[in-house]
C-alpha positions as CSV (number, residue, x, y, z in Angstrom):
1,X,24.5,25.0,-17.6
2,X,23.7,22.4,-14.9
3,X,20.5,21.2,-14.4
4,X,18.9,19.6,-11.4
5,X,16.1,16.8,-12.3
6,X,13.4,16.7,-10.0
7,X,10.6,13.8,-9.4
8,X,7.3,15.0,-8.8
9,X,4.6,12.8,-7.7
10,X,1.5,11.9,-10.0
11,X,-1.5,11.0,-8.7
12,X,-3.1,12.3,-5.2
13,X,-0.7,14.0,-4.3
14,X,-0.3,16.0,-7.5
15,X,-2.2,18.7,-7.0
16,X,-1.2,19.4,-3.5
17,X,2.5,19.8,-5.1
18,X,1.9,21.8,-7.6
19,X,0.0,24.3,-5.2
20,X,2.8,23.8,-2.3
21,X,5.0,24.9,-5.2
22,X,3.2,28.1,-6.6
23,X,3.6,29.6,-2.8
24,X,7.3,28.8,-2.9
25,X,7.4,30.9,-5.9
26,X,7.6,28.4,-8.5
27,X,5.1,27.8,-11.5
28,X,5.0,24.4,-12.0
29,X,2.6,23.4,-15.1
30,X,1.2,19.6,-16.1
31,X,0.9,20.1,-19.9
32,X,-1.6,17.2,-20.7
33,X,-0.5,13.6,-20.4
34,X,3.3,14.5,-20.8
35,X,4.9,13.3,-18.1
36,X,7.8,16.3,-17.9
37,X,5.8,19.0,-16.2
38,X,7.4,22.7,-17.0
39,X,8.3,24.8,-14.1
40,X,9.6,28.2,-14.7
41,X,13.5,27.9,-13.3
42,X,16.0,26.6,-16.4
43,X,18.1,24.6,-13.7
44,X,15.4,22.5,-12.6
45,X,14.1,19.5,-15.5
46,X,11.4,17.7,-13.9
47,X,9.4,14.2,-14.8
48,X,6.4,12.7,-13.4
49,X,6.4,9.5,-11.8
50,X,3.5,7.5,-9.3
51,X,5.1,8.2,-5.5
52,X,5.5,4.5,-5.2
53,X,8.2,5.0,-8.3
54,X,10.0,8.1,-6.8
55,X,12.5,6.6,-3.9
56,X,13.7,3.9,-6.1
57,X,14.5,6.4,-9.4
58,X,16.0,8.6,-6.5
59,X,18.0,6.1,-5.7
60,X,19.3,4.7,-9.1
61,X,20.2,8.4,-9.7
62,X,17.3,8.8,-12.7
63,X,16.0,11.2,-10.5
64,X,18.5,14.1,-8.1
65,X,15.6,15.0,-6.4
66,X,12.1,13.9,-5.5
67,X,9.2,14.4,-3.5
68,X,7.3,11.2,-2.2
69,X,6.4,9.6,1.2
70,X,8.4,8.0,3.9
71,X,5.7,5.1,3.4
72,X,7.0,4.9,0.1
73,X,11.0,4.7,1.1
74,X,10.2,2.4,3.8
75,X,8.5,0.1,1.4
76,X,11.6,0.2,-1.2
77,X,14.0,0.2,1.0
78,X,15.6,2.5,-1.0
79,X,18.9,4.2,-0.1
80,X,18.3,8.2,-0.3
81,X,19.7,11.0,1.7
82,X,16.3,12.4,3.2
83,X,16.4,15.9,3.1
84,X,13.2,17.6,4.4
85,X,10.3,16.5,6.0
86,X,7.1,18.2,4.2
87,X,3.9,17.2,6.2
88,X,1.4,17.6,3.3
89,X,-1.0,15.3,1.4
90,X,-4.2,15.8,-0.4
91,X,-6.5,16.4,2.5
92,X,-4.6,17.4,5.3
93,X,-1.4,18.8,6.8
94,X,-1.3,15.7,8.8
95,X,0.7,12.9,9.3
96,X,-1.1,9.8,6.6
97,X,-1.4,6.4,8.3
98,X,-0.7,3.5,7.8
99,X,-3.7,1.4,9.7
100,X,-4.7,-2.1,10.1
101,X,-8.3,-2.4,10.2
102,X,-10.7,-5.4,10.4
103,X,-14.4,-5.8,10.3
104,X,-16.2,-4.3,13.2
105,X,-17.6,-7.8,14.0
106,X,-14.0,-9.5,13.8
107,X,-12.6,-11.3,16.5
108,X,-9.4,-9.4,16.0
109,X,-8.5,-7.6,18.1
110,X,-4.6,-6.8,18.8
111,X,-1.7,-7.6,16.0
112,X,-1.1,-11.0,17.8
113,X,-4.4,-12.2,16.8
114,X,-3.8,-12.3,13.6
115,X,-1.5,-15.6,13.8
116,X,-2.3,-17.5,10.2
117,X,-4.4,-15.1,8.8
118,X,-4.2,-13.2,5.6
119,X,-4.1,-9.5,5.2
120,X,-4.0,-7.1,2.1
121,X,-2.4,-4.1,1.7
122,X,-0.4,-1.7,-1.1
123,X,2.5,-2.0,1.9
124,X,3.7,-5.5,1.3
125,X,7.2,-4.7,2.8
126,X,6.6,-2.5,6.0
127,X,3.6,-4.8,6.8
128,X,5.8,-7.7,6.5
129,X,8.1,-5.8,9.1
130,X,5.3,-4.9,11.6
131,X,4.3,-8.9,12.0
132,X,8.0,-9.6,12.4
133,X,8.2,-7.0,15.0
134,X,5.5,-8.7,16.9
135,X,6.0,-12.4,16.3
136,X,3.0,-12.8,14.0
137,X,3.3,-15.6,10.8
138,X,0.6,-14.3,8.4
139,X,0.2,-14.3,4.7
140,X,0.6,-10.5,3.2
141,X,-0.9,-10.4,-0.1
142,X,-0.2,-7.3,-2.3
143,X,-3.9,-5.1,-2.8
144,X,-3.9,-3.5,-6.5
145,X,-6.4,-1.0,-4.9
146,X,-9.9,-1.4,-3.0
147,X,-8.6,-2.8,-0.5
148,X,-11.3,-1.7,2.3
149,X,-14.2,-3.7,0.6
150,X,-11.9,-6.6,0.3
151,X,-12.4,-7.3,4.0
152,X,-13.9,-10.4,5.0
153,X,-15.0,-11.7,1.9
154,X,-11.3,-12.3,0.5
155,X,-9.0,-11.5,3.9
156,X,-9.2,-11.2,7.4
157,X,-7.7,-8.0,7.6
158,X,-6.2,-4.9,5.9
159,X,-3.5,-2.4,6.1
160,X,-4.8,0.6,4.2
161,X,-3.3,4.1,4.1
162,X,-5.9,6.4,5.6
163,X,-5.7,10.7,6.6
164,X,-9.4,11.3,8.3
165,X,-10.4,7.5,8.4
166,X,-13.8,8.4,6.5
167,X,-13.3,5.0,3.8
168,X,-12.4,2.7,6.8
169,X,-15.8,3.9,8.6
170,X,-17.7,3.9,5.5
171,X,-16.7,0.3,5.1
172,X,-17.4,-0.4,8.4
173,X,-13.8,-1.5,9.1
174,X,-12.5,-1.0,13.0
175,X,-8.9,0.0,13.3
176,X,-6.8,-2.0,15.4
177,X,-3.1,-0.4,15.1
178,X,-1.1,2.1,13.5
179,X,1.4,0.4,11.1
180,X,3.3,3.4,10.4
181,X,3.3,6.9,9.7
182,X,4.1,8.4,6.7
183,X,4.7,12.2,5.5
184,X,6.1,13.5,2.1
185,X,9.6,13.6,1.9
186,X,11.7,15.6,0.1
187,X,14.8,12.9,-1.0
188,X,18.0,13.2,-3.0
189,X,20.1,11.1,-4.7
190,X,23.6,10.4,-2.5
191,X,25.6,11.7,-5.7
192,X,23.5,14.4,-6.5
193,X,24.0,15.7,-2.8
194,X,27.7,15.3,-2.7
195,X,28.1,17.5,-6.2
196,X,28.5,21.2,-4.7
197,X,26.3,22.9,-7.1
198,X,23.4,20.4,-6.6
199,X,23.5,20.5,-3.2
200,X,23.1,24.4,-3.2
201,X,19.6,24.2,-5.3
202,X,18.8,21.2,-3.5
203,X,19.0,23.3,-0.1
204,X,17.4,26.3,-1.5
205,X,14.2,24.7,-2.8
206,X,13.8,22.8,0.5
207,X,13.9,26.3,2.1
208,X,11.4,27.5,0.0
209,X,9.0,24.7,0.5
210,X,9.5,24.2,4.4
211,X,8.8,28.3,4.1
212,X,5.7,27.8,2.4
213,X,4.2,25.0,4.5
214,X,5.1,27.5,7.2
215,X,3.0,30.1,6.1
216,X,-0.2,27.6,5.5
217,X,-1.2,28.5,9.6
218,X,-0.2,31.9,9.0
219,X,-1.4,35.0,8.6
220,X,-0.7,38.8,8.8
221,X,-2.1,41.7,11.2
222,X,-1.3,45.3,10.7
223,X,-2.9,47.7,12.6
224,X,-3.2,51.3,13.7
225,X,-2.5,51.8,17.4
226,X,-2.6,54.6,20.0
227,X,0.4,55.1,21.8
228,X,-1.5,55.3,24.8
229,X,-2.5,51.3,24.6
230,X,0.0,50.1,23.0
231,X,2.1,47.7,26.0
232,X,-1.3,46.6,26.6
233,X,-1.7,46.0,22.9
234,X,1.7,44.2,22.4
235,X,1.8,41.9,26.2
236,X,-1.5,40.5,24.0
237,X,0.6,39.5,20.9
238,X,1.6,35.8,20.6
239,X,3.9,36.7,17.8
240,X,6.7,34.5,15.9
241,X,9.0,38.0,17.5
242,X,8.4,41.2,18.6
243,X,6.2,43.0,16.3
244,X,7.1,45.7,14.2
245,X,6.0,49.4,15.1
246,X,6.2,52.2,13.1
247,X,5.8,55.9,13.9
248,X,3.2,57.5,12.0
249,X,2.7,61.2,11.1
250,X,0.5,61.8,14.5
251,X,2.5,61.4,17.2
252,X,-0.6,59.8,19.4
253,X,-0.3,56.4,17.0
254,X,1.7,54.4,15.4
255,X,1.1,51.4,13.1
256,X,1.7,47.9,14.6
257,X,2.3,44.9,12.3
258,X,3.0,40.8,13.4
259,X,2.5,37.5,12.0
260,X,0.6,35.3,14.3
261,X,-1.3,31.9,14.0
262,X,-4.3,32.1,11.9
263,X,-6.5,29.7,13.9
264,X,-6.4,32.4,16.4
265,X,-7.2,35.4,14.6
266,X,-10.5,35.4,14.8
267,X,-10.8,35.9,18.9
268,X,-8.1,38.3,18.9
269,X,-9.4,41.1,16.2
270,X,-12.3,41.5,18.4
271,X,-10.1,42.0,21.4
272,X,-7.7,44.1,19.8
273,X,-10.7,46.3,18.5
274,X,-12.0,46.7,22.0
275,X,-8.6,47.4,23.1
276,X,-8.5,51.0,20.8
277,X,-6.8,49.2,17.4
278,X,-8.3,50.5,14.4
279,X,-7.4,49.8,10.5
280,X,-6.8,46.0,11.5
281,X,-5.7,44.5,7.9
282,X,-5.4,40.5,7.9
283,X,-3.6,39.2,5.2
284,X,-1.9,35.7,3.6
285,X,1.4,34.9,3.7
286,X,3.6,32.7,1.0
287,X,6.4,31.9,3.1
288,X,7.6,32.1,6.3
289,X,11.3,31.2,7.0
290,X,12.5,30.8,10.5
């Protein structure tokens, strides 16, 4: 039988992956410290690896298939075929950054300023390419974690990954510029994609995933609706299509169902209340493919 082998990320992302996965409609289970996590699909083998790791066993072909950030691909360089873009982390379902940030006090104040000085960072590589862009010589020094506090007792600056900014403020660090911008990546080995069967799996779990990420703002309204309001009803609907109507068993109604951005629902039940709806039903959604 083949089998696909898939890299999932340890560490903060983990238990945003594992969740993303159980609404794609796969159970993915950490047993312990092992380091081959069980999901319930006999074609897929997966191992655990730090993010950082992923890109560069995706690469070398250890891995078909991983999940990481574009941060992390940047950083290695590493030669993939990037296959989805999955904007999830362990806070948000935002776009992480890549900031550099100085003391509030500093005299820093644009990238040029920091001619001769020394920043740390986990991003040794991309930060190296952002100086070059702007015709800065400075000293990068790699940051085995902490970084925020090590500002300016042991650097000038730092270039810290960052989703709300909460640490840097905490620290009372001022950011200066974005370095880059990272989301999780779903990568695949170039072989691995050019072997039919692989490919196929490779495209149907992206599908899933995109799906489920697509159902996070989500949500489901049903409804019962006399006939009599019912354009009024609909012309209110911002829907991902038309919705779906159904007679019902009185002629006067019918039931009205549509999937609809959750951040909205709850101005519109009132509305659609006022407007004659009755039975509204919200509900969650798994996936949503487009």
């Amino acid at each position: 039988m083949s089998r696909l082998t898939l890299g999932v990320p340890k560490g903060s992302l983990q238990e945003s992956t594992i969740a993303l996965f159980a609404k794609a409609g796969y159970r993915l289970y950490v047993r312990g410290r092992s380091y081959a996590p069980y999901i319930d699909d006999p074609e897929i083998g997966c191992l655990m690896f730090r993010a950082q790791e992923i890109a560069r066993y995706v690469e070398r072909g250890v891995l078909d298939v991983g999940l990481t950030g574009q941060d992390q691909v940047l950083e290695n360089e590493a030669d993939v075929r990037e296959v989805e873009d999955l904007v999830y982390s362990k806070a948000t379902n935002q776009a992480y950054r890549w900031v550099l940030a100085v003391p509030e006090d500093s005299d820093i104040h644009t990238p040029q300023d920091l001619e001769g000085k020394l920043i740390a960072t986990e991003l040794v590589q991309v930060t190296r390419r952002y100086l070059e862009r702007h015709g800065v010589s400075a000293e990068v020094e790699y940051s085995w974690g902490a970084t925020e506090v090590k500002a300016p007792l042991l650097v000038d600056a730092v270039v810290e990954g960052t989703e709300t900014g909460s640490s840097l403020r905490a620290n009372r660090l001022r950011i200066v510029d974005t370095v880059a911008e990272s989301t999780t990546k779903l990568i695949a080995n170039h072989e691995a994609w050019r072997d039919p069967w692989k490919r196929k799996k490779i495209e149907n779990l992206a599908l899933l995933l995109k799906g489920a990420l697509q159902a996070g703002a989500k949500v489901g309204l049903k409804m019962n609706v006399p006939r009599s309001s019912l354009e009024s009803i609909t012309a209110e609907l911002p829907a991902l299509h038309a919705p779906s109507i159904t007679n019902q068993t009185d002629p006067d109604w019918v039931a009205l169902e549509v999937i609809i951005d959750e951040k909205i629902v709850r101005d519109l039940i009132p509305d659609l209340k006022e407007a004659g709806a009755t039975g509204i039903i919200e509900y969650p959604l798994n996936k949503v493919i487009y």
